[in-house]
Backbone as CSV, one residue per row, in Angstrom:
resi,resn,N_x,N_y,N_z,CA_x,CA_y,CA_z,C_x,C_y,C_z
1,UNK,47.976,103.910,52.131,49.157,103.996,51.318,50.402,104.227,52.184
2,UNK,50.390,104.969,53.080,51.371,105.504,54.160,51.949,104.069,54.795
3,UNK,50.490,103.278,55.282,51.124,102.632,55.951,51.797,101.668,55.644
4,UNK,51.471,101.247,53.945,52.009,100.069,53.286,53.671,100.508,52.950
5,UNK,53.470,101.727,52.611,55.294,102.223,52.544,56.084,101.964,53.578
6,UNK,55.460,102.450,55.036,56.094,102.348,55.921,56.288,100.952,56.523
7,UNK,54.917,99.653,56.304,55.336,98.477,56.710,56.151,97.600,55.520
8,UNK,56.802,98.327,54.048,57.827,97.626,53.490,59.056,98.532,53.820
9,UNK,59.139,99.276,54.369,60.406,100.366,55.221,60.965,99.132,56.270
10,UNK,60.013,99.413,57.300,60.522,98.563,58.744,60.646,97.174,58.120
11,UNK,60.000,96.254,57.089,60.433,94.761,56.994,62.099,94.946,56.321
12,UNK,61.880,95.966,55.428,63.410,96.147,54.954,64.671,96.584,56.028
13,UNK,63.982,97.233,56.777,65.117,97.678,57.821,65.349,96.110,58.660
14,UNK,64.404,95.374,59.125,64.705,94.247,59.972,65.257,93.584,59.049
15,UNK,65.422,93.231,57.909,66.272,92.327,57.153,67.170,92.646,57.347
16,UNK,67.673,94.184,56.515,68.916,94.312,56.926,69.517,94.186,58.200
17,UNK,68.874,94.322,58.903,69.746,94.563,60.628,70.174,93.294,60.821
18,UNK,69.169,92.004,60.399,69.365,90.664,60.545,70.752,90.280,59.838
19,UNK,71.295,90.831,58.714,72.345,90.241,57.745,73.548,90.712,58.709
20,UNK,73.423,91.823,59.132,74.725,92.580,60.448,75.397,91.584,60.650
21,UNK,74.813,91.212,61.798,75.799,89.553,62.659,76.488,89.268,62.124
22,UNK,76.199,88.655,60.672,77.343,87.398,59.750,78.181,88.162,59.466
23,UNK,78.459,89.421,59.144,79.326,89.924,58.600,80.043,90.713,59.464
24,UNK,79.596,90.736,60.784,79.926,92.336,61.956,81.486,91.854,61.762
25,UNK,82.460,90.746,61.678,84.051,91.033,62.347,85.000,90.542,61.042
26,UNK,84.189,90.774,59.514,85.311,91.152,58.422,85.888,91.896,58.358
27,UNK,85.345,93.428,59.124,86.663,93.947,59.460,88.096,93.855,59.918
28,UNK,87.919,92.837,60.942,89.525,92.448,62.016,89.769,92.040,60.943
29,UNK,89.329,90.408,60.058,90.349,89.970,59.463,91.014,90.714,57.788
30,UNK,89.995,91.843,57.456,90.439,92.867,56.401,91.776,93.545,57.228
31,UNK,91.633,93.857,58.208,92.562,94.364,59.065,93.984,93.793,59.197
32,UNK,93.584,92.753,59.399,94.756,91.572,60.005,95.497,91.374,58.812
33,UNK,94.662,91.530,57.222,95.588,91.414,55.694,95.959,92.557,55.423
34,UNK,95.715,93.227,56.300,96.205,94.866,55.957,97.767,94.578,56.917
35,UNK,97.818,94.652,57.929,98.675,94.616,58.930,99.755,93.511,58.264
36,UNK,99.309,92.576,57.874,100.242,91.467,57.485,101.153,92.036,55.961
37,UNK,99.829,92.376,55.458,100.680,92.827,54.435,102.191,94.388,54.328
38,UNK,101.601,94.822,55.023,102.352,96.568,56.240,103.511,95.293,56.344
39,UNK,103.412,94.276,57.076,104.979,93.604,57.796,105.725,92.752,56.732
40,UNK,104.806,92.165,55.818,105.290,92.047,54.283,106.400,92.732,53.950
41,UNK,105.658,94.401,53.599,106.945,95.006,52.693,107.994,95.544,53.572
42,UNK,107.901,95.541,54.687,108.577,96.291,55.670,109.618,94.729,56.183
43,UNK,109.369,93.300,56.151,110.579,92.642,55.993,111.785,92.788,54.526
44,UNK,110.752,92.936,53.407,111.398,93.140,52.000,112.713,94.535,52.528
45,UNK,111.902,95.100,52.864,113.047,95.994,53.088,114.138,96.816,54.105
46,UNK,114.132,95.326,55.016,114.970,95.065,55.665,116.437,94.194,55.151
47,UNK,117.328,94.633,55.967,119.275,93.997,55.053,118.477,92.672,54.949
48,UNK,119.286,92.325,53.829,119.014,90.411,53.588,119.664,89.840,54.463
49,UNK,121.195,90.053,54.560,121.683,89.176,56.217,120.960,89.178,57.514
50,UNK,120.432,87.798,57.538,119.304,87.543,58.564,119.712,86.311,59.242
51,UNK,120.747,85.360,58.529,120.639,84.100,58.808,119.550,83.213,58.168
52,UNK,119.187,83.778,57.667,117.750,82.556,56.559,116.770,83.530,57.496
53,UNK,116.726,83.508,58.437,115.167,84.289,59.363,114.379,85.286,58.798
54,UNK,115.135,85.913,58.324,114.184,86.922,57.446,113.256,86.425,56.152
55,UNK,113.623,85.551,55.548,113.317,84.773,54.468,112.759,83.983,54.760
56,UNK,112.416,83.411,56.218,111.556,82.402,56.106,110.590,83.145,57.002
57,UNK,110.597,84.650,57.694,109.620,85.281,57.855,109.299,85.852,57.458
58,UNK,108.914,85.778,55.526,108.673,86.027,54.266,107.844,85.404,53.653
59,UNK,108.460,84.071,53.951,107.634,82.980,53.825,106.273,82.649,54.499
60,UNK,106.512,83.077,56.080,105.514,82.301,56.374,104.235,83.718,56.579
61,UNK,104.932,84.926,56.640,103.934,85.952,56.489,103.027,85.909,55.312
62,UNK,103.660,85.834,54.217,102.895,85.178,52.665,101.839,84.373,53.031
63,UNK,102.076,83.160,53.945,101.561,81.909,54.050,100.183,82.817,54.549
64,UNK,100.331,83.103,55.929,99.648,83.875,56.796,98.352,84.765,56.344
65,UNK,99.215,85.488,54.918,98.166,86.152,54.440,96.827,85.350,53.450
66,UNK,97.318,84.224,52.978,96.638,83.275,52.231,95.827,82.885,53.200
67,UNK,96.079,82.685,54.358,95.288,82.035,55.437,94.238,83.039,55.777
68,UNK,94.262,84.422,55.972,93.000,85.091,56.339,92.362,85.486,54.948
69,UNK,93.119,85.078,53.802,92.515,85.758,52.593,91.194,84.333,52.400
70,UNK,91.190,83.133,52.978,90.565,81.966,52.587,89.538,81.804,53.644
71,UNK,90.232,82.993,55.424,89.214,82.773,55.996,87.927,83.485,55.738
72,UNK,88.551,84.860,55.021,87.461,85.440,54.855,86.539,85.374,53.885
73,UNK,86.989,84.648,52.743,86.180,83.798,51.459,85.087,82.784,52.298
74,UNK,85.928,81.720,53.511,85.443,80.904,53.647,83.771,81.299,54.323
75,UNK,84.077,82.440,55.337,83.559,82.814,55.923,82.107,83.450,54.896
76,UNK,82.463,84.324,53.910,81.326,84.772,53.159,80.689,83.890,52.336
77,UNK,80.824,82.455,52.057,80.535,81.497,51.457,80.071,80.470,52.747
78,UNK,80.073,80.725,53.763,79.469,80.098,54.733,79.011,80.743,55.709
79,UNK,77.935,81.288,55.529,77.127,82.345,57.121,76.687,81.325,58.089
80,UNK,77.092,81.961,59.160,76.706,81.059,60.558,76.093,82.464,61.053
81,UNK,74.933,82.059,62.008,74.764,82.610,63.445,75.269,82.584,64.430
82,UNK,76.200,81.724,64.184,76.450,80.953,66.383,77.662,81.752,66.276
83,UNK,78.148,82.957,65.591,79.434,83.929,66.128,79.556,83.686,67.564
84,UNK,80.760,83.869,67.544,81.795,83.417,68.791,83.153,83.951,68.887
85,UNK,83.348,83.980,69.746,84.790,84.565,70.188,85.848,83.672,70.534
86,UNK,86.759,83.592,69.964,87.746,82.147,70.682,88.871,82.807,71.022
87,UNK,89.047,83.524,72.524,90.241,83.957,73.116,91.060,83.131,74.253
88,UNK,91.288,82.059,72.996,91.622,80.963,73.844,93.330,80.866,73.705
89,UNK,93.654,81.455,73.081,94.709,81.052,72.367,96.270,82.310,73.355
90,UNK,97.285,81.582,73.807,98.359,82.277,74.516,98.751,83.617,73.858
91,UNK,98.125,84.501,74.556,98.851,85.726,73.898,100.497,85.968,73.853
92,UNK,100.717,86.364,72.835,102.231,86.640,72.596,102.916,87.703,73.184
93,UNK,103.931,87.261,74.013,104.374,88.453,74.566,105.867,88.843,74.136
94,UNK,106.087,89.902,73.739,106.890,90.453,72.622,108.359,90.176,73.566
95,UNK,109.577,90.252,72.815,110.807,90.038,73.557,111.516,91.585,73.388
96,UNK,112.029,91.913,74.260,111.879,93.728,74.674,113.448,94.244,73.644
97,UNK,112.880,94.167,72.442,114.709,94.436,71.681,114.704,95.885,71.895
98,UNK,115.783,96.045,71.635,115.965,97.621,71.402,115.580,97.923,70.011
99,UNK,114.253,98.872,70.016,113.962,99.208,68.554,114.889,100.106,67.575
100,UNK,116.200,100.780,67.731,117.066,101.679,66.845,117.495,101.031,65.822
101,UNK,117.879,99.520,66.060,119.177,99.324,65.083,118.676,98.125,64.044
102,UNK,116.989,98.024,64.253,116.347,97.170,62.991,115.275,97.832,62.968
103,UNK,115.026,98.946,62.081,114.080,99.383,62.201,112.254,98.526,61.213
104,UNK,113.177,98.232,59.968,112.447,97.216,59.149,111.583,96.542,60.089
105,UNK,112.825,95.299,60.446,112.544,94.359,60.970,111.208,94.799,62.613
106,UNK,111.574,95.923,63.195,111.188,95.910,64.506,109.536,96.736,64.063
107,UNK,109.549,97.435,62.991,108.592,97.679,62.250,107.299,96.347,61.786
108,UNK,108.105,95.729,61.522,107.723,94.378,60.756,107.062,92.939,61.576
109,UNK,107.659,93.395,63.048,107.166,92.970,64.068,105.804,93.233,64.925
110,UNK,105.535,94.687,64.846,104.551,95.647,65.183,103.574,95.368,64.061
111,UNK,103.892,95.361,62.925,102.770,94.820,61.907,102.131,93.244,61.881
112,UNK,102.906,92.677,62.742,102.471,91.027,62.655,101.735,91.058,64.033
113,UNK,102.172,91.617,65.252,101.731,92.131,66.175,100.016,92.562,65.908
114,UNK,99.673,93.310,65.249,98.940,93.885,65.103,97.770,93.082,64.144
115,UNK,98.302,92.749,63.530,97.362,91.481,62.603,96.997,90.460,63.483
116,UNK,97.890,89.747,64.471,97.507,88.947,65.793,96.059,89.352,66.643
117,UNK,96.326,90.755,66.567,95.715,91.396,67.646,94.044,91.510,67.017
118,UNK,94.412,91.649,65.624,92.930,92.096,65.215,92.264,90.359,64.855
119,UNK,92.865,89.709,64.305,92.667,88.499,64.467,91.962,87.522,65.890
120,UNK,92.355,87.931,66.700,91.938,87.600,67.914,90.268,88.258,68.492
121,UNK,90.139,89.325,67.372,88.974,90.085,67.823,87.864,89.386,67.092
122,UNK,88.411,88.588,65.899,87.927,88.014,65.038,86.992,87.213,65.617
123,UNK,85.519,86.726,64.822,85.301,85.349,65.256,85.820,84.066,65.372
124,UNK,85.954,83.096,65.634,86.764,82.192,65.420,85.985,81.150,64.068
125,UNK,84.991,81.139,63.873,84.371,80.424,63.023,84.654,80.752,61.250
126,UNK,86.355,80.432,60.675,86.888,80.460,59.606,87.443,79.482,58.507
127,UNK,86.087,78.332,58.927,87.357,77.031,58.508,88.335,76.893,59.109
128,UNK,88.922,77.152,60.182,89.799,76.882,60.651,91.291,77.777,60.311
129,UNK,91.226,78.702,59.281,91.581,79.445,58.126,92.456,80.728,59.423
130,UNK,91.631,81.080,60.263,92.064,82.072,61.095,92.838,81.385,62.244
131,UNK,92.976,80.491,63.025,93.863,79.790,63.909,94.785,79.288,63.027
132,UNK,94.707,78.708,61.450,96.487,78.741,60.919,96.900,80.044,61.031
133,UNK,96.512,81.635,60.032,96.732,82.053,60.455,97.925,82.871,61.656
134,UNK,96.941,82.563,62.789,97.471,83.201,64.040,98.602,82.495,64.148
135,UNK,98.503,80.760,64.199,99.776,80.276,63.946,101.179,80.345,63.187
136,UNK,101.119,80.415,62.073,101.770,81.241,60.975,102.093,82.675,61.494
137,UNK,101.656,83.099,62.132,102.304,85.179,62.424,102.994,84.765,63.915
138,UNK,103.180,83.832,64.632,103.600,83.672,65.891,104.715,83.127,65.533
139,UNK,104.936,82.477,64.368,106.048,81.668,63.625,106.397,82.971,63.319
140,UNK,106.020,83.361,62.010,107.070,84.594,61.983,107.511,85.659,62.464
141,UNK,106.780,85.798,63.851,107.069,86.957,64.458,108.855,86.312,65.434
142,UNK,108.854,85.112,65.305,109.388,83.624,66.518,111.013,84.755,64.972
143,UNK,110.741,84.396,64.056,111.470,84.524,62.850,111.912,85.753,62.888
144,UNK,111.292,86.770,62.576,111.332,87.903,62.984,112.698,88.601,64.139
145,UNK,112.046,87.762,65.401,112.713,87.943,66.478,114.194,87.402,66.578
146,UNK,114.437,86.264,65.811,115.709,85.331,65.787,116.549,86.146,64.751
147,UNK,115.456,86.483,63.641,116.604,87.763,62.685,117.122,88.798,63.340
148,UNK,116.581,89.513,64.384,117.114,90.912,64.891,118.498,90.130,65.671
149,UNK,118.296,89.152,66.324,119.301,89.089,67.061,120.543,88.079,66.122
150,UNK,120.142,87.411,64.965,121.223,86.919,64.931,122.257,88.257,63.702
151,UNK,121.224,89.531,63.273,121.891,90.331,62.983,122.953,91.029,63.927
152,UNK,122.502,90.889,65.157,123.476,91.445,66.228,124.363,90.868,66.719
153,UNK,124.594,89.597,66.561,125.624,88.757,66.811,126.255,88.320,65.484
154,UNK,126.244,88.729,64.700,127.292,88.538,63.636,127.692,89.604,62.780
């Protein structure tokens, strides 16, 4: 009797351990809609005079978030084994503003920043869902960056 408990224990434990893999890096991209969304409200409530930049790094953060919200659907509606890492992609290297005088915005940067970052930890295997994405937050961070300064020049 002992041992029949204990050999449906260990088959249950190896199943589960087996399901791990597919799911080990929904975290980053839960992460990355967390972070995106953090730079979301934190553009909202930054001044509207941006030059359009703020508004269209509104836009494309929105976009951004649709993109990991589909990778990670795509992803639980399609289990792979062959997880992989794709750190292929040019890391972004931030342009050195002075953080005092946008705080929103320089806030809002650090949150797209950070969704990049966890994204990258990501697997790459998302439909393709996670490289728009990354694309989309490099755009608006590009947005982001053009708002701080064209607030400072006008």
């Amino acid at each position: 009797m002992k041992t029949k408990i204990g050999a449906i224990f260990a088959i249950f434990i190896s199943i589960s351990m087996l399901a791990l893999p597919t799911r080990a890096d929904q975290p980053f991209m839960r992460a990355a809609q967390e972070n995106l969304e953090d730079a979301l409200k934190s553009l909202k409530k930054a001044t509207a005079d941006k030059g359009g930049h703020r508004e269209n790094a509104i836009s494309i953060t929105s976009q951004a978030i649709t993109s990991v919200k589909n990778g990670i659907s795509y992803d639980q509606q399609n289990p792979n084994d062959r997880r992989r890492r794709n750190n292929t992609e040019n890391e972004f290297s931030p342009v050195n503003y002075n953080n005092f005088d946008q705080p929103n915005m320089v806030k809002a940067r650090e949150s797209l920043q950070s969704a990049l970052a966890n994204l990258r930890k990501a697997s790459a295997d998302k439909g393709g869902y996670r490289e728009q994405a990354m694309n989309l937050i490099n755009n608006a961070i590009t947005e982001v960056n053009r708002g701080i300064e064209y607030d400072r020049n006008h």
